[in-house]
N, C-alpha and C positions, 0 to 999 in steps of 0.2 A: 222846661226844656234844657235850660243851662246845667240847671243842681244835678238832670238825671244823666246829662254829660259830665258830668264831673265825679260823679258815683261810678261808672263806667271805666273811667280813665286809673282811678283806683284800683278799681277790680283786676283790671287790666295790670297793672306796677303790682301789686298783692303778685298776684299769677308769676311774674316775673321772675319775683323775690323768691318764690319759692321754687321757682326752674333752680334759679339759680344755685343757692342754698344746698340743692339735692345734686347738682352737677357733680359737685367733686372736687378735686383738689387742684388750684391754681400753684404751679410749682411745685414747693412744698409748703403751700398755705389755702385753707380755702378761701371760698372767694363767700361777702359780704355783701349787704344791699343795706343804706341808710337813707329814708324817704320813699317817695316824691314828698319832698317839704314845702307846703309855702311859705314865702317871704311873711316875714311880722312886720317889714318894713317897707313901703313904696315911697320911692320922691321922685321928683322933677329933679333932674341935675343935667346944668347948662356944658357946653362945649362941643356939642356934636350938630347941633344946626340954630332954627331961631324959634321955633313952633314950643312953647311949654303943654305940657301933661297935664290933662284937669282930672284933680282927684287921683291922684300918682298911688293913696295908700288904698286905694278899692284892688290892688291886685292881692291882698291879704286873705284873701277871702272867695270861694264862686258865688257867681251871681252877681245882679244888679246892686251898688252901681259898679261903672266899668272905669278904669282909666281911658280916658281918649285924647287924640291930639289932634288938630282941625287943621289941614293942610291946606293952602289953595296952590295959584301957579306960581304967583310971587313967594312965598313961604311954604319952600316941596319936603324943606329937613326937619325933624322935631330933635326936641334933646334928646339927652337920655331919661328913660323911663329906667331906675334903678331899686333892686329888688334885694336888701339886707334881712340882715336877721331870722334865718331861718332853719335857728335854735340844733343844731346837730350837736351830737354829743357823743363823737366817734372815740373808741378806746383810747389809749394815748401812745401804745405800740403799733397803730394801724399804720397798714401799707395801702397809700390811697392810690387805686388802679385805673381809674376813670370818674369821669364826671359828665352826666348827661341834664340837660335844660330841655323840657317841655312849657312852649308858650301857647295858652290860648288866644286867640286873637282872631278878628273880621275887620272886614274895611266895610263900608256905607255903601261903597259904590265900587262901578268898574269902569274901566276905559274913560279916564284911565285909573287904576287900584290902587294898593298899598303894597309897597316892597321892605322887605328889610334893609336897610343901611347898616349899622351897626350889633353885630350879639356877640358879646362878650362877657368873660366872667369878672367881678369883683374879688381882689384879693387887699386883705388889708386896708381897702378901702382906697386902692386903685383900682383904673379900670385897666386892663390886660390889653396887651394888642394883637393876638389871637382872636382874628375876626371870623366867624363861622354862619354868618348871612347866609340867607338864602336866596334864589334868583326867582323861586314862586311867589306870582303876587298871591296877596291874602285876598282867600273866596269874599264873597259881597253876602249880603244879607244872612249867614249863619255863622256858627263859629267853628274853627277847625283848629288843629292841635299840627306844630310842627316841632320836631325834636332836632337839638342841636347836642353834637357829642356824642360818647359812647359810653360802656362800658370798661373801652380799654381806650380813651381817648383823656388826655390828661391838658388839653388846653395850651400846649406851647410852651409848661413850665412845670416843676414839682410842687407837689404835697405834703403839709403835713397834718395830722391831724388836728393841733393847733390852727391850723389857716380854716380848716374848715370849721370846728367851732368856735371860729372868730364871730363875733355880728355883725363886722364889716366885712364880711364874705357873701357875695350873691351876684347876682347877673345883672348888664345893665342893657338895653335896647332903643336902639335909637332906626324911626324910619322916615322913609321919603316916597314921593309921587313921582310918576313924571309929569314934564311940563307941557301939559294936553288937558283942555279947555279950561271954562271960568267955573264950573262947579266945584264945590266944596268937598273932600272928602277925612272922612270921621277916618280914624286906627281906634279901633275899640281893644284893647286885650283885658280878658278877662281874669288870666292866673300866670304867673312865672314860677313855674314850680323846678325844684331840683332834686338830682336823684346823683349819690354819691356812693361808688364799689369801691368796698375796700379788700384787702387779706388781715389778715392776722398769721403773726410767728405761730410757727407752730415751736414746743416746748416737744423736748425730746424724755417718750416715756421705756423705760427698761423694766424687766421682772428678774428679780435675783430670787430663785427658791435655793436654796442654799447649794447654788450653779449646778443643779439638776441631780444633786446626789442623789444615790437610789435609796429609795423606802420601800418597807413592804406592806405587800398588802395585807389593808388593817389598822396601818395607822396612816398617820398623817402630816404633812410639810407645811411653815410656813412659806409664802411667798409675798416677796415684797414690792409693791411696785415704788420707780420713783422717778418725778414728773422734773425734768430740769431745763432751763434757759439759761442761757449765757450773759441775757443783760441786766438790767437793776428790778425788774418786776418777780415776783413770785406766783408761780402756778396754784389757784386755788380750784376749790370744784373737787369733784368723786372722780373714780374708777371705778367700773363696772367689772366683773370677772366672766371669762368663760373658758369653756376646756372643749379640745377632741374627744378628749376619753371620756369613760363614764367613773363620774365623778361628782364631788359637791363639795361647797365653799360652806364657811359656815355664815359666811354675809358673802353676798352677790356682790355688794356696792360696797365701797366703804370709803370717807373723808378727808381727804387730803390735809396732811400737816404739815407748816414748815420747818424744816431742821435750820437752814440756813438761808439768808437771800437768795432766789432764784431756783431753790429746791425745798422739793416737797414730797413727801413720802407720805403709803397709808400700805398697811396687812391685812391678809385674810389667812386662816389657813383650809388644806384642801387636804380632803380624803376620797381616795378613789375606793369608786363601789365594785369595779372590774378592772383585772388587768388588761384586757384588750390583747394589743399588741403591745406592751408593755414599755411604751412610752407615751405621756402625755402630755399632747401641747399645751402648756398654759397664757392664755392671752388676756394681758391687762388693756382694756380701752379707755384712758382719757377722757372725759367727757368736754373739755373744752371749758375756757369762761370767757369773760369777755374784752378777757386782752392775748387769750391764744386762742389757734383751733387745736379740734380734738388732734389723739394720738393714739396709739397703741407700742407696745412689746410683749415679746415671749419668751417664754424658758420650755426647755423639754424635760419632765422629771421622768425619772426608769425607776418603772414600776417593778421590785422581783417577788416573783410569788411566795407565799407563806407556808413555811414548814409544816405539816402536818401529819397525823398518821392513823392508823387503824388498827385494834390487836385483839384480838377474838379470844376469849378464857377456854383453856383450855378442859375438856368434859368427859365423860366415859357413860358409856351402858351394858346396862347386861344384855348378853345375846338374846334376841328375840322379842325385849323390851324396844320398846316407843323411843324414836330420839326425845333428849330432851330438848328443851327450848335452848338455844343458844345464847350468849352473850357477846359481849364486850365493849371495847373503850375504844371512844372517841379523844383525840389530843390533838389542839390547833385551830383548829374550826371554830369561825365566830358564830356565835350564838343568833346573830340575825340572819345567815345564810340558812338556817335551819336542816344542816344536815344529819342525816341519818346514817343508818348501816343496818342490811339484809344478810345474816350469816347465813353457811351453808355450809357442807362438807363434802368430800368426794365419795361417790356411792360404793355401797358394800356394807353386806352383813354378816360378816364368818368374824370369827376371833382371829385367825390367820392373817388376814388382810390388813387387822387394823395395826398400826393407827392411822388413818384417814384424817387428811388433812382439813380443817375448818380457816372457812377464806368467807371477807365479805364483800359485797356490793353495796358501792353507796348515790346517793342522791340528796339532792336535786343536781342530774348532771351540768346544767348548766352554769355551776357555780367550781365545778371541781376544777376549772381550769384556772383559779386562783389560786388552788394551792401546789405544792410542789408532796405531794402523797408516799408516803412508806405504806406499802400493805403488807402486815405481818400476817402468819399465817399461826394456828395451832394444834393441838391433837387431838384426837377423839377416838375413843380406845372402845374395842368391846371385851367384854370380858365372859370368860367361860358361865354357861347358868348350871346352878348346881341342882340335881336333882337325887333321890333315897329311893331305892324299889328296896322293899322287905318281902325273902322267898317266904312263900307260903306254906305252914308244917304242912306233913304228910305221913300215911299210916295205912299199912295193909300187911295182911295174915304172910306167913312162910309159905313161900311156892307161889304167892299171888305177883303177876306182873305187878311194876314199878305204875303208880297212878301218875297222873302229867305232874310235871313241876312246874310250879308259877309264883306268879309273884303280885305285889302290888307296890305302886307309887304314893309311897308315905307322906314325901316330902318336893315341894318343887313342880315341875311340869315341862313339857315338853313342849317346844315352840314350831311353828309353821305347820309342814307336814310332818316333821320326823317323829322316826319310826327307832323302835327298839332291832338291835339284831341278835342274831345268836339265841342259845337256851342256858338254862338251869341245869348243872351236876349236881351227882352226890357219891359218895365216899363206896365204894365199894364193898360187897358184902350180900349176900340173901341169910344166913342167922338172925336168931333174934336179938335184936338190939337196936340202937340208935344212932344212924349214919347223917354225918353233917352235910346240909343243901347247900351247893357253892355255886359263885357267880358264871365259873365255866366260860361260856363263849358270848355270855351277853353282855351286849358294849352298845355304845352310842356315838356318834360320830365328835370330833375332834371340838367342838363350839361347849360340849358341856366337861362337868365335872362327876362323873355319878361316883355315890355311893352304895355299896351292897349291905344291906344286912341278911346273914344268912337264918336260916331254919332248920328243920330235924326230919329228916323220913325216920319214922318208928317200925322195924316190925315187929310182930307178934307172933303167940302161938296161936295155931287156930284149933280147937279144940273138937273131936272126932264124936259125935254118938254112932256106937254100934247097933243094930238093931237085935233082939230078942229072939232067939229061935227056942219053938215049941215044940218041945219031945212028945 
């Protein structure tokens, strides 16, 4: 029944500590929990009535046996029941904020019971005269838990962390009846337990990246933190790193060194993955040790985006032909953003029109807005296509009409739907002989180059058979 009372009341002070713990910041320190501790030490010590303590050092411990003090009418006051040695071992910069005692304790009996007289702390191995009694008598037949002090209750007097881990530091308790009948009654307390808040300094922590000069994106800043106090301890323990921006440290953590008593410094450096909005907070956190709490500082580094550009080589075709595949150069772009570039040109296919400009498109857009982009642009030319018609000879008698004149495509070809215009000349003349076939009015529109080669119309004699006449 006691032990799982006493497991309980634990559980209970755990729960506490960790309220507390997670609270937040006292001042500018957080706030501490050291214990509930029990005394290693119990005695009987005289001055406060006439009744001695049997078994004074059973409050070292829960459970059976108990210290008790045996009251009658004639003898209503016990001594003190006092409670040392209960081993704390608080930093040596601690700010002690409060001190709270929990005593277990029953009386035997009731009407009449057991009241408090004296509860008081031990300092030094004085008792204090800071009396914080209670006016409830102690329940009968079970045991119950009464708390004297607080959190933020300091007894009448100062702290230091030395007085608390003195071993002549602890509580002492002394009680009484009142003077109502001849029966006996027992003070049993089973535990004097204490529980001691402190703070701790906090150490003031700064980040210097080289007072937020701008870098561009791509590379990357150290950033320095550094963890300082003003008294004789130095700040040991990590800092932790984090950033608004998108970004990365190359250690998260990194290990506190000291330069000088009372300071400590440790590096990381940071490369941001995006500009963002092109400042990035950088915040060092402190992690605290056990003679400060934690801390944090920040720096803001300006982030400017990165020079870059695009230039398409410039290309040519012949009219009618296929484009060809485009090029060109990327310059600036880091290699893990993986960008690319999509060429293209502005449309049109005559010789007149060009040269047409070649422009690209690049991706992955989401990354382009780290750089600060020249898009150049370049030409793309067409060029005349050159084609050969060769007229075709020709031949007929004197007096016979001129046969067509034509031609054939020796050399080249003609693109889309185009068409030839115009016809084939020849040199003037019906005698016999040999007149030259000329290109005359045949053309092709402005995209080609043609060439003519000419030919011959031949004429001839055409030669007469007379017929026979019979006489």
């Amino acid at each position: 029944m006691k032990s799982h009372k006493y497991r309980l009341r634990v559980t209970i002070a755990l729960t506490v500590i960790l309220l507390l713990l997670v609270a937040g910041p006292v001042s500018t320190a957080l706030a501490y929990t050291a214990g509930p501790n029990d005394a290693g030490t119990g005695t009987n010590v005289e001055g406060a009535g006439s009744v001695d303590w049997v078994e004074p050092n059973a409050i070292t411990s829960p459970g059976s046996p108990y210290a008790v003090a045996t009251l009658n009418k004639d003898n209503r006051y016990s001594n003190y029941l006092q409670g040392t040695n209960y081993s704390f071992n608080l930093p040596i910069n601690a700010i002690i904020t409060g001190i709270e005692v929990v005593i277990t304790h029953m009386s035997s009996g009731n009407n009449p019971s057991i009241y408090d007289n004296i509860v008081s702390l031990v300092k030094a191995g004085a008792i204090l005269p800071d009396n914080k009694a209670s006016l409830t008598p102690w329940l009968k037949g079970d045991f119950s838990t009464t708390t004297y002090g607080s959190s933020t209750d300091l007894w009448g007097t100062t702290w230091t962390p030395a007085d608390i881990n003195d071993p002549n530091f602890g509580v002492a308790l002394a009680v009484y009846r009142p003077n109502q009948g001849n029966n006996l009654r027992d003070a049993i307390v089973d535990t004097m337990q204490i529980t001691v808040y402190y703070a701790l300094d906090t150490a003031t922590t700064t980040v210097d990246c080289g007072t937020g000069a701008p870098i561009t994106y791509g590379d990357s800043i150290s950033c320095k933190a550094t963890v300082t106090d003003a008294g004789t301890l130095t700040p040991t323990g990590t800092v932790s790193w984090t950033t608004d921006g998108s970004g990365i440290f190359d250690f998260t953590q990194c290990t506190l060194n000291e330069v000088t008593v009372g300071i400590s410094t440790c590096s990381v450096n940071y490369t941001p993955t995006s500009i963002g909005t092109g400042t990035h907070l950088i915040t060092a956190n402190y992690g605290g040790d056990t003679n400060y709490s934690p801390s944090s500082g920040t720096d803001t580094v300006t982030i400017n985006k990165k020079p870059a550009s695009v230039t398409p080589n410039a290309t040519s075709k012949t009219y009618g032909d296929l484009d060809p595949a485009f090029t060109g150069t990327l310059s600036g772009f880091l290699v893990g953003d993986g960008v690319t570039a999509a060429y293209s040109r502005t449309a049109g296919e005559i010789v007149s029109g060009s040269p047409y400009a070649i422009s690209a498109t690049l991706s992955p857009t989401a990354v382009l807005s780290n750089y600060d982009i020249t898009y150049n642009t370049a030409n793309f030319t067409i060029t005349t296509r050159s084609i050969t018609v060769t007229a075709d000879a020709k031949t007929k008698g004197v007096g016979q009409p001129d046969p067509p004149l034509t031609f054939q495509v020796t050399s080249g070809s003609l693109a889309f739907s185009d068409a030839f215009s115009g016809s084939l000349t020849r040199d003037a003349g019906e005698a016999v002989g040999t007149y030259p076939i000329r290109q005359g009015s045949l053309a092709l529109n402005d995209n080609y180059n043609l060439t003519f080669n000419g030919a011959n119309l031949t004429i001839t004699n055409i030669r007469i058979i007379l017929p026979i006449i019979m006489r």
